[in-house]
N, C-alpha and C positions, 0 to 999 in steps of 0.2 A: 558160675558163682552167683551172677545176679537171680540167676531166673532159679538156682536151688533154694528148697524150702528150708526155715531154721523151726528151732522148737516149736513157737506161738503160730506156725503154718502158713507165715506167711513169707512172700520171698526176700529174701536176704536184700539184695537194693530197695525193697520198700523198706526195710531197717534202718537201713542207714538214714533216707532221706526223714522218718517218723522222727528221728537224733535230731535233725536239723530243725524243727518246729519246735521245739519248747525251748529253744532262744529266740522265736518271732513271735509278732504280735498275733497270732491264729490260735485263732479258740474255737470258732464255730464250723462245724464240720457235718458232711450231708456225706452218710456214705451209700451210694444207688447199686443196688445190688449186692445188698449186705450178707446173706448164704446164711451162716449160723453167727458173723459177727467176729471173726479171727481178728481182723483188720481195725473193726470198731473196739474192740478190747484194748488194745496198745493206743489208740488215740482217747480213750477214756483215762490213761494212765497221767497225761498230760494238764497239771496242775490249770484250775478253771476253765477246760473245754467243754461243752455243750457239744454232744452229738447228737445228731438226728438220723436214722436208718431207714431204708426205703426198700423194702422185700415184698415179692407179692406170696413166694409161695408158703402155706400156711405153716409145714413144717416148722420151715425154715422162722416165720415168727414167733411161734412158742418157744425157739429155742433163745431168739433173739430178747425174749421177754423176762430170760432167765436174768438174762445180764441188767435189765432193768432196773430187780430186786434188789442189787448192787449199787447199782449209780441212781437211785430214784430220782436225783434233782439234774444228774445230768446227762440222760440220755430218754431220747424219744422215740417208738418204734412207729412205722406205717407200713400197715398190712395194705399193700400196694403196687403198681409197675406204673413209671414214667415214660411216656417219647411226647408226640411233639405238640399232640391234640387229647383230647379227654375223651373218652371215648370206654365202651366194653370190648374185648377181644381176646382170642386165644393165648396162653401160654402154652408153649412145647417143653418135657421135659422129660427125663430119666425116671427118676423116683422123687418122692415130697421133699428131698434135702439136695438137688443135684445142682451142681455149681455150674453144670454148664446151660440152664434154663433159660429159656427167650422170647420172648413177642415177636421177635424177626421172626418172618414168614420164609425170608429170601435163602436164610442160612441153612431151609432142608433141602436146598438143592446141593448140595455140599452130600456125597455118600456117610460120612461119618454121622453125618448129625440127624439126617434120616432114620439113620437105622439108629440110633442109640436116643434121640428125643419122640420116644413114640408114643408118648401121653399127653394129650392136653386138655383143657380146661381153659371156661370164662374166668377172665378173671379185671377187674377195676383197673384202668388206665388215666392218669390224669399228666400234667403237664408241671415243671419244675418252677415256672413263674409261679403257677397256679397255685402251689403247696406250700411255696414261699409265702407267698400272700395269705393264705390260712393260719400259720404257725403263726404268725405277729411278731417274726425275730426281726429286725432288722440288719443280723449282720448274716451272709455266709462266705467264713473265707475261705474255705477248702471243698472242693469239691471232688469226689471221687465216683466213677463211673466205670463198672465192669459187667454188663450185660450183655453180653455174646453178641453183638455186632449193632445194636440198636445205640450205639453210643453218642452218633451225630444227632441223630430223631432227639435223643435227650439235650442236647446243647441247643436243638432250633427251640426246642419248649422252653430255653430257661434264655432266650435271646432277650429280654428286658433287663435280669440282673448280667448279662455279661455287654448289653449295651451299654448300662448304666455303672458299670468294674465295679460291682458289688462283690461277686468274686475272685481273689485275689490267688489262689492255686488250682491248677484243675486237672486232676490224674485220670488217665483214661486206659484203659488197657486196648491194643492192637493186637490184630492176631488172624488167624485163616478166615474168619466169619467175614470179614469186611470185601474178599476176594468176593463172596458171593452179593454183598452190598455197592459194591463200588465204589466202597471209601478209600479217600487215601488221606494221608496224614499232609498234606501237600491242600487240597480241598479243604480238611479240618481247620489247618493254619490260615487260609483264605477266610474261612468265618471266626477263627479267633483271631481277629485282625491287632487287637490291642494284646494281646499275649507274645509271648517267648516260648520256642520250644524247646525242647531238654529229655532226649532218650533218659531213665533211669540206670544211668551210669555210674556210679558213684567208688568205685574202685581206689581213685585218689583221693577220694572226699570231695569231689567236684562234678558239678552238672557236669554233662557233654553237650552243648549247642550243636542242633542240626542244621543243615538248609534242607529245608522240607521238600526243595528240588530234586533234590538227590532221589536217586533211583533207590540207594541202598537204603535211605530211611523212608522207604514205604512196600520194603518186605513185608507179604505175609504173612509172618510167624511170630511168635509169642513176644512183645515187649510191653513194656507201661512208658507212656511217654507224661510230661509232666508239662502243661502250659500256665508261663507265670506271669502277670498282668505285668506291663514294662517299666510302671514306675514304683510297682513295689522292688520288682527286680532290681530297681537302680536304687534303690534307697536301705537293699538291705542283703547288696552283693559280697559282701564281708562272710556274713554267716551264711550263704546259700552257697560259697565257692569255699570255703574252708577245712 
């Protein structure tokens, strides 16, 4: 149920939890690895959010550019890929719109992704502090990050707004790519040391708290886990557990 997809394409537990943000004070929104923008759609829907998108492959930003036309005053697009340094470097991918595209190098040792990422391309790399600092926003509180296994590399780049809790949610998707990175959600939690974590569980309406110790929450296979800064957490456990 969590991980099937609903009409707007996106999975069902991210539904639920998009319900739970327009009772909170989150409006500004960074989505890394935006595809054609399924996910940015639904959080544009969200009375005064500012969204900003972060896509490098071109396709994928024209399409993103549609949405623009829409939201003029409240959405931003960056034809662009983030990890942890500024830097030019390849992208791997399918075709100009593929969702499973990456700057991880590590993830073509993986046989799937070898053989199905067989195009690439330079393409502009910069760093999440760094972009921060460009826009002149001062707030980002929702962070979402689904880039095929390059997910930490982006959290080291953005380690001034998460040393300073600038960001106040932070969604990340987990999944086989990280087998070949050697992340674990155990490691993640070590660097998001001022966050809570939270599988996207929402069945009864309620986080599910992990110990990131656990063996079973640092399976390889498909989840979005959710890290929430702990004094938002505490200040706004009514509506995140309800």
């Amino acid at each position: 149920y969590l991980r099937s997809k609903s009409n707007n394409h996106i999975f069902q537990g991210e539904n639920l939890f998009i319900s739970k943000l327009y009772k909170l004070d989150i409006k500004y929104f960074y989505d890394v690895g935006a595809n054609i923008g399924d996910y940015s759609n639904e959080l544009l829907k969200i009375p005064n959010s500012k969204v900003t998108d972060i896509e490098p492959l071109k396709k994928c930003y024209f399409e993103l550019l549609k949405i623009k036309k829409n939201y003029p005053n409240k959405f931003n697009v960056l034809n662009i890929a983030l990890s942890n340094t500024k830097k030019n470097d390849f992208i791997y991918f399918a075709d100009d719109k593929s969702e499973l595209a990456s700057i991880e190098k590590k993830i073509n040792k993986i046989d799937f992704f070898r053989n199905y990422n067989i195009n690439k391309k330079i393409i502009q790399i910069d760093t999440l502090d760094n972009i921060f600092k460009k826009n002149r926003i001062k707030r980002l509180d929702f962070l979402k990050i689904d880039t095929e296994g390059n997910e930490k590399k982006i959290l080291e780049g953005g380690s001034k707004l998460i040393k300073n809790k600038i960001i106040k949610i932070i969604q990340l998707e987990f999944n086989l790519h990280h087998l070949a990175t050697r992340d674990t959600i155990f490691e993640i939690t070590n660097f998001l040391k001022n966050y809570l974590v939270f599988q996207l569980n929402l069945i009864n309406g309620k986080l599910l708290k992990i110990n990131p110790a656990d063996p079973l929450a640092n399976l390889y296979y498909l989840s979005n886990f959710i890290f929430i800064e702990k004094n938002f957490y505490e200040d706004n456990f009514n509506i995140l557990n309800k």
